[in-house]
N, C-alpha and C positions, 0 to 999 in steps of 0.2 A: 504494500500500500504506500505509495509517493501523495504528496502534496500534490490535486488538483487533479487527481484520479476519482472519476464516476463511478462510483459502485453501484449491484443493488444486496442487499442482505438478506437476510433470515437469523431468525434466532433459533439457538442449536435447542433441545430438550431438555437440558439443564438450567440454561440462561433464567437469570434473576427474572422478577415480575417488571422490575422495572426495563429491560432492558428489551422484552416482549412486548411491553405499554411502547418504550417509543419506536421499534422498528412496527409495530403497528397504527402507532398514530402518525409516522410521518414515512412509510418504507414502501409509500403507495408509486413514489417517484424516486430516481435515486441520489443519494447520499454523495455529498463530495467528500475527500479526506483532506480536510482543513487543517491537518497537523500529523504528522507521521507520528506512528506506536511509541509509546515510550510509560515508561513508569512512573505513577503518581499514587504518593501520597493517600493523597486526598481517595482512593481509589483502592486503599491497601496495598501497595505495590505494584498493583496487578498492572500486567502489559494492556494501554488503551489505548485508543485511537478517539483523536477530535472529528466529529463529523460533522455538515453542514447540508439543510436542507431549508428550502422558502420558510421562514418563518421558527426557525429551531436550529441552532448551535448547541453539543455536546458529547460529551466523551460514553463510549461503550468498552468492555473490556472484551478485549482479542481471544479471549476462552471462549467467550459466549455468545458470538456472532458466526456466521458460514457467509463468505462471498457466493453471491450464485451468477454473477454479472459484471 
């Protein structure tokens, strides 16, 4: 995943509720990667990615997503 690459997603079967809320509330169109993987804090270390879609900027964690696009 590079900066300014279009994805589309899916959330894997494990994936948090939250992380199912927003590839379904905004994963209707696809996702740009606003920020390549890295590890945050704020996220428990876990490797994330910043995404960007009309109206919604934020990070998901790289376990718990699948590229399908």
């Amino acid at each position: 995943m590079k900066n300014g690459n279009m994805i589309k997603l899916k959330a894997k079967e494990n994936a948090s509720n939250r992380t199912k809320n927003r590839i379904r509330e905004h994963g209707d169109r696809a996702f740009e990667v606003f920020r390549e993987p890295q590890r945050l804090q704020s996220m428990d270390g876990e490797l994330s990615v910043l995404l960007k879609t009309e109206g919604w900027l934020g990070w998901l964690p790289i376990s718990e997503i699948e590229v399908v696009k």
